[in-house]
C-alpha positions as CSV (number, residue, x, y, z in Angstrom):
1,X,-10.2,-17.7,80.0
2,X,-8.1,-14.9,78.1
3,X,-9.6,-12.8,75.7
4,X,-7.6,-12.3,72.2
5,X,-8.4,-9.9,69.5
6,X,-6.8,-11.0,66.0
7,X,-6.9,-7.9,63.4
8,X,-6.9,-9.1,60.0
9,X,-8.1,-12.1,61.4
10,X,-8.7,-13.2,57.2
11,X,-4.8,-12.4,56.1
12,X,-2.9,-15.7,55.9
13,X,-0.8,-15.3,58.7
14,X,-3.9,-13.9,60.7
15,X,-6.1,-17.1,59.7
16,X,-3.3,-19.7,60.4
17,X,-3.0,-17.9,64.3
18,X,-6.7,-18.0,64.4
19,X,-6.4,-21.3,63.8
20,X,-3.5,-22.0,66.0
21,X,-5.6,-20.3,69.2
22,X,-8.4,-22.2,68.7
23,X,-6.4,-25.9,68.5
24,X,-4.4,-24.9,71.2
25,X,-5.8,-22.8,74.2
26,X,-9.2,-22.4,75.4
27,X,-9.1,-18.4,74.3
28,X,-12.1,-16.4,73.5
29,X,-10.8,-15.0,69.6
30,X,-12.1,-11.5,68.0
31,X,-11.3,-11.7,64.8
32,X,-11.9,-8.0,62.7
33,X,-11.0,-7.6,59.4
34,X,-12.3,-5.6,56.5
35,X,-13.1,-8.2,54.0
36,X,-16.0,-10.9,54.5
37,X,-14.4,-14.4,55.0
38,X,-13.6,-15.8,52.3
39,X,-13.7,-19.6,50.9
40,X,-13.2,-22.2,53.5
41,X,-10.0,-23.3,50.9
42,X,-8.2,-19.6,52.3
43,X,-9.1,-20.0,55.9
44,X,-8.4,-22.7,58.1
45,X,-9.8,-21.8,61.3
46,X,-13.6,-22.2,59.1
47,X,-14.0,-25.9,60.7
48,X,-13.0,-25.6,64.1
49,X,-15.5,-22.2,64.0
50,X,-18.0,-24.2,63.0
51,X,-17.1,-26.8,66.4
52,X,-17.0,-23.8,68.7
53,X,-18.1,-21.1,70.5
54,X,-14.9,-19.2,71.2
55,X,-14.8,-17.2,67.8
56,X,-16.5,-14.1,66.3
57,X,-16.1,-12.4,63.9
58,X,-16.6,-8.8,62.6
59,X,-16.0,-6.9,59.4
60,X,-14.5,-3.8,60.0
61,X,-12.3,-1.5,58.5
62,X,-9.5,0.1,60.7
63,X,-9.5,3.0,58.3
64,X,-13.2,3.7,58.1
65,X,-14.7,2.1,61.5
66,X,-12.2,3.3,63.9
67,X,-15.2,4.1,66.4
68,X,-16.7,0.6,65.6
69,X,-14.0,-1.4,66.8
70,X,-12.9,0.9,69.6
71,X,-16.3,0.2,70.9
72,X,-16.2,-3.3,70.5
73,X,-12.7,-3.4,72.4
74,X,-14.4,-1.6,75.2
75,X,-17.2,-3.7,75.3
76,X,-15.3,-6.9,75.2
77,X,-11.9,-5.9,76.7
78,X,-9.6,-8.1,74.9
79,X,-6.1,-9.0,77.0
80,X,-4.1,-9.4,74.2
81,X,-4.7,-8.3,70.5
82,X,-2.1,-9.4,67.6
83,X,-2.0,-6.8,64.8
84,X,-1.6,-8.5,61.0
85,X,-3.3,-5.9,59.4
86,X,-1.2,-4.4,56.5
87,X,-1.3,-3.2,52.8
88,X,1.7,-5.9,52.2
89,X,2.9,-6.3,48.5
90,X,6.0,-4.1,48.1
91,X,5.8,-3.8,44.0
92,X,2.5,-2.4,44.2
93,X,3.0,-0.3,47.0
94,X,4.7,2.2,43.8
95,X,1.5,2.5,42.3
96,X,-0.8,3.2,45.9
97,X,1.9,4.9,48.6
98,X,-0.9,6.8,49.6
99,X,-3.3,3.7,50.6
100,X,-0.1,1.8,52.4
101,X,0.5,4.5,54.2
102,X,-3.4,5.2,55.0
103,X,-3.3,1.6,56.7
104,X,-0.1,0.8,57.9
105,X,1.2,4.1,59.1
106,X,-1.8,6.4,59.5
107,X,-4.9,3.9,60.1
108,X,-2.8,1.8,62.5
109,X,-1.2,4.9,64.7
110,X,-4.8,5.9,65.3
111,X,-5.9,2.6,66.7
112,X,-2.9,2.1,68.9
113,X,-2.8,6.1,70.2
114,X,-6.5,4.9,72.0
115,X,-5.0,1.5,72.6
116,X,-2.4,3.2,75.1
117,X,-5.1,4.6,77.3
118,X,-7.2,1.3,77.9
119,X,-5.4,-0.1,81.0
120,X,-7.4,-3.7,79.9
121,X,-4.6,-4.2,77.3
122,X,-1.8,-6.4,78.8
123,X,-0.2,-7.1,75.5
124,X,-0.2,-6.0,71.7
125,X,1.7,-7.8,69.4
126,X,2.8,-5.8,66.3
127,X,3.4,-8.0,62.9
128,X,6.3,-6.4,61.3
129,X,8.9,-7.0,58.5
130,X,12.1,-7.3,57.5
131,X,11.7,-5.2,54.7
132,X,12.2,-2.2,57.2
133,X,15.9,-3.0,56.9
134,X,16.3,-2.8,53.0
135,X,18.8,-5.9,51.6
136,X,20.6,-7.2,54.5
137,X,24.2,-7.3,55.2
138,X,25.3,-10.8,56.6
139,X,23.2,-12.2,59.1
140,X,20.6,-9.1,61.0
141,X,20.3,-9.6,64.0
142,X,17.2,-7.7,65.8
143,X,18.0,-4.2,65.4
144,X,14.9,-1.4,66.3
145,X,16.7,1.4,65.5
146,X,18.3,0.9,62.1
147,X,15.8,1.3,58.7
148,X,16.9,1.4,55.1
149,X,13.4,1.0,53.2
150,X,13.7,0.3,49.4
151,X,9.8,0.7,48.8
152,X,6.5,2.8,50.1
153,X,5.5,-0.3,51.8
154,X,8.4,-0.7,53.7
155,X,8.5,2.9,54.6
156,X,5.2,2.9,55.5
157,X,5.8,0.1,58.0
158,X,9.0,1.5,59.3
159,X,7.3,4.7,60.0
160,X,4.5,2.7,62.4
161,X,7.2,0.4,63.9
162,X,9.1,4.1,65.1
163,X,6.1,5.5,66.2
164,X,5.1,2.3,68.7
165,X,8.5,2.3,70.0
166,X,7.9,5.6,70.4
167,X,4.7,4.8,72.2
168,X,7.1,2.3,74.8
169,X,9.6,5.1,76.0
170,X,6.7,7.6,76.8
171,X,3.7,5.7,77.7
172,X,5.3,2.2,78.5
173,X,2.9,0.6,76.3
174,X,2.9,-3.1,76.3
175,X,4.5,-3.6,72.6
176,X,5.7,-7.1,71.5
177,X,7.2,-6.9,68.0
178,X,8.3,-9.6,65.7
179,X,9.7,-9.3,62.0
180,X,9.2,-13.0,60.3
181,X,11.3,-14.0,56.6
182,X,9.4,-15.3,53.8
183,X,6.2,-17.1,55.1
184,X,4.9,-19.8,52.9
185,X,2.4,-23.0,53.6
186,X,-1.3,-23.8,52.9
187,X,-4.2,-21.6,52.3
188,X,-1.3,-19.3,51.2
189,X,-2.5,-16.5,48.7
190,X,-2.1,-17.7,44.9
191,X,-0.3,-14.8,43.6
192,X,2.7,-15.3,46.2
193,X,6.1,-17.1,44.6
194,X,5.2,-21.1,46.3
195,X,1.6,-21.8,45.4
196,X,1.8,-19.8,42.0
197,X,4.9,-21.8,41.0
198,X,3.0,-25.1,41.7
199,X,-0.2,-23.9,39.9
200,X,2.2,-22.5,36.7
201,X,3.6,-26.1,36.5
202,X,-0.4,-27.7,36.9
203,X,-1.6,-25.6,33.5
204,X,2.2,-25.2,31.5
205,X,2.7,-22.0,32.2
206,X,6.3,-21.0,32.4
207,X,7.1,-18.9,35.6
208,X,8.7,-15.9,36.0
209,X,12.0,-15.5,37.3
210,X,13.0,-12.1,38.1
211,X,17.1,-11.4,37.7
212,X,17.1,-15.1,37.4
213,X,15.9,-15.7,40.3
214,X,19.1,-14.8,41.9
215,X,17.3,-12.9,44.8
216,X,18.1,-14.6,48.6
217,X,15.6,-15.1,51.0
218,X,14.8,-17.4,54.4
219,X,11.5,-19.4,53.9
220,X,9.3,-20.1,57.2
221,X,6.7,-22.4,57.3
222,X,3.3,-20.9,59.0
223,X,3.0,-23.1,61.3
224,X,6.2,-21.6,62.8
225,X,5.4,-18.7,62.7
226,X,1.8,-19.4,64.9
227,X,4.1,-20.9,67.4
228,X,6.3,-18.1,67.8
229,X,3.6,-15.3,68.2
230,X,2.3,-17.5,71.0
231,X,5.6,-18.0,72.9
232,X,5.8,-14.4,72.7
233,X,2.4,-14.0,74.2
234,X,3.1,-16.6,77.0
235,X,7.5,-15.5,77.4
236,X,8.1,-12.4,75.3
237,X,9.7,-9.4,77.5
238,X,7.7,-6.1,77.0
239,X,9.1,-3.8,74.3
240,X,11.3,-6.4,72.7
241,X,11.6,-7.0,69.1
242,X,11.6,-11.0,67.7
243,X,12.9,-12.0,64.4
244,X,11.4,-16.1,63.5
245,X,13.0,-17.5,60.4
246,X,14.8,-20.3,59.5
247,X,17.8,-22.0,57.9
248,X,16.0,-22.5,54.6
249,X,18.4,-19.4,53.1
250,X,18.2,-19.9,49.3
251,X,17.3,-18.2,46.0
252,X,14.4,-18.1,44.7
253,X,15.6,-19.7,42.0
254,X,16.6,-22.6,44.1
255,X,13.2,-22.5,45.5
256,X,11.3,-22.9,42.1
257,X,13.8,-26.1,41.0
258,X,13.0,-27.6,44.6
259,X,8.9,-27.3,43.7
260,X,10.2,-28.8,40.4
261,X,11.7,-31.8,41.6
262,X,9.2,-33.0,44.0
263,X,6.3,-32.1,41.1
264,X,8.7,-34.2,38.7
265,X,9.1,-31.3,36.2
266,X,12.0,-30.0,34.3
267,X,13.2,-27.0,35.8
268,X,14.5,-25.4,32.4
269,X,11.9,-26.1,30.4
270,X,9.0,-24.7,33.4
271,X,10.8,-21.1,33.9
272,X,11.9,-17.9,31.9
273,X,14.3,-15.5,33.4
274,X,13.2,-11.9,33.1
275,X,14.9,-8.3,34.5
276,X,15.3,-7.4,37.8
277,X,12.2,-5.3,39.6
278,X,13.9,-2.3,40.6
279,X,12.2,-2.7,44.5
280,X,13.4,-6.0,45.3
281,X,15.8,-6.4,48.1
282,X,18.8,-8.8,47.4
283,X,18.5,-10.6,50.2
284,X,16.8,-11.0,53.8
285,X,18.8,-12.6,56.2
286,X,17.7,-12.6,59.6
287,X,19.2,-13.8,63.3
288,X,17.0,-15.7,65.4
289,X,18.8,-17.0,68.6
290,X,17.1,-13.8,70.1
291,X,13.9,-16.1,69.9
292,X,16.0,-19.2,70.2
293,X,17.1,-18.1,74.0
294,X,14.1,-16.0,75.3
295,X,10.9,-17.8,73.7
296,X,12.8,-21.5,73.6
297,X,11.6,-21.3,69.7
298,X,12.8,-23.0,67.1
299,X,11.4,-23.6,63.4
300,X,10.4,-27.1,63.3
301,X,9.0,-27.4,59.7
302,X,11.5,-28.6,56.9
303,X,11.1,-27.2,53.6
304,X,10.7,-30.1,51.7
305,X,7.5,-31.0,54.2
306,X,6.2,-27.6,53.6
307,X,6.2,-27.9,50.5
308,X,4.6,-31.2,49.7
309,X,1.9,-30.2,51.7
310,X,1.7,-27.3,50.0
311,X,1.1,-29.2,47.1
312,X,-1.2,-31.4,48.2
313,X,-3.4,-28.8,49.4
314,X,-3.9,-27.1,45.9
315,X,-4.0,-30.6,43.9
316,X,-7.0,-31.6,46.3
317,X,-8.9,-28.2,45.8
318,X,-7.6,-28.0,42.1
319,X,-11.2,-27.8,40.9
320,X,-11.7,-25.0,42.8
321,X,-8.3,-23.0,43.2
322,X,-8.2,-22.9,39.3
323,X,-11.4,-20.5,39.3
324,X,-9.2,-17.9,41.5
325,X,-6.8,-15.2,40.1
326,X,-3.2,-15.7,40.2
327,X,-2.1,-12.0,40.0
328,X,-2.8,-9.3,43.1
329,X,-5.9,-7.3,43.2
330,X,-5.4,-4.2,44.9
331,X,-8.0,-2.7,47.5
332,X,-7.9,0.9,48.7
């Protein structure tokens, strides 16, 4: 049986792997993050945790209980651990640089400069993004050594991503890397462009369409994304970067009149187009035959499907979802 460590085992790309582990593999998870778990609605994994033994959990912060879970990694020896822990909305990484580069630079290089000693530790898989490169130009294929960040976050992440290469070259650390396009699906956080569009059209609110939506960008369905961490895990070459996204390349514009259609709204009377934020990338357009060839990968969830479930799963927990915020709430 392999032992796994998932940190920020509650984010909703962390969950959705927890998930994935525990329906496909026999794997003893660790699951660390800093927040208690939240509402079954937010984490799928809850059921199957209920069903089994192979899951714990702990509520740690990287930042503040480095010792903690250093401990707990040498007590348990974990094989494998798959890092999605990150201060991740680029807009309000303006108004906090100092706490997204606390986690995802600072916090993170401390964990992973003990990680490199512990001989236990066959692979670590690092959760990237493509926001390292700034707007893409045509179609980026995996490239480690080029970074235009537009935003704090992005720097901050770039900085980390350097720094573990870094940590390859000198100490032949077991790094896996992967850099993912937009990542949409159920269980999703409310704030983010898919489920706050659907819930906008539930109450009549008009949704916001920054520069008129004209922004491009590669939507990947979670699911996807679960599969291609663990074909890196069971394929991946050491020290290799993997991009997963898809052919879904639209606006976001074109995304909001797609929820539209299969919600039966009118598109023009459900949006208003507002300025341009002055961090957003034009466009993220990334390559993925690396994934394609290596990891035999390939995205198998259409939009359209993604979407409708997507739907479904807020119109079944309406009553519920409608109690939540739809805006960001920052934590230090």
């Amino acid at each position: 049986m392999t032992k796994i460590s998932v940190l920020g085992s509650n984010s909703f790309s962390g969950s959705h792997f927890v998930d994935y582990v525990l329906s496909n593999s026999n794997w003893e998870v660790i699951g660390i993050s800093r927040s208690p778990e939240y509402a079954e609605i937010f984490l799928p994994y809850l059921y199957k945790k209920k069903k089994s033994n192979r899951f714990n959990f702990y509520q740690m912060d990287i930042n503040t209980d480095l010792d903690k879970i250093i401990e707990l990694f040498n007590s348990e020896k974990p094989e494998i651990i798959v890092n999605f822990i990150a201060q991740s909305e680029s807009g309000n990484s303006w108004k906090y640089p100092e706490d997204y580069f606390r986690t995802n630079c600072m916090g993170i290089m401390k964990l992973v400069n003990q990680l490199k000693n512990f001989d236990y530790i066959k692979k670590y898989i690092h959760i990237s993004t493509p926001e390292v490169y700034g707007s893409t130009t045509g179609c980026m294929v995996e490239t480690p050594n080029y970074y235009n960040p537009s935003n704090p976050y992005a720097a901050s992440k770039a900085a980390m991503d350097l720094f573990l290469f870094s940590l390859v070259k000198n100490f032949n650390f077991p790094l896996f890397m992967t850099r993912s396009s937009n990542v949409y699906g159920m269980h999703q956080q409310l704030y983010k462009i898919i489920p706050r569009s659907i819930i906008y059209l539930k109450i009549g609110k008009k949704i916001n369409l920054h520069n008129e939506g004209k922004a491009i960008r590669s939507f990947i369905h979670i699911k996807d994304i679960s599969d291609g961490i663990n074909k890196i895990i069971r394929f991946g070459k050491k020290g290799n970067l993997y991009h997963f996204a898809s052919e879904n390349i639209m606006t976001i514009s074109e995304v909001v009149q797609k929820i539209c259609k299969i919600m039966d709204y009118d598109f023009k009377n459900s949006v208003i187009f507002t300025s341009e934020r002055n961090e957003q990338d034009s466009i993220y357009d990334l390559d993925w035959t690396k994934a394609k060839n290596e990891l035999s990968w390939i995205p198998k969830v259409s939009f359209e499907d993604g979407i409708k479930e997507t739907v479904k799963w807020i119109e079944e927990n309406w009553e519920e979802i409608k109690a939540y915020p739809l805006i960001y709430l920052h934590k230090k």
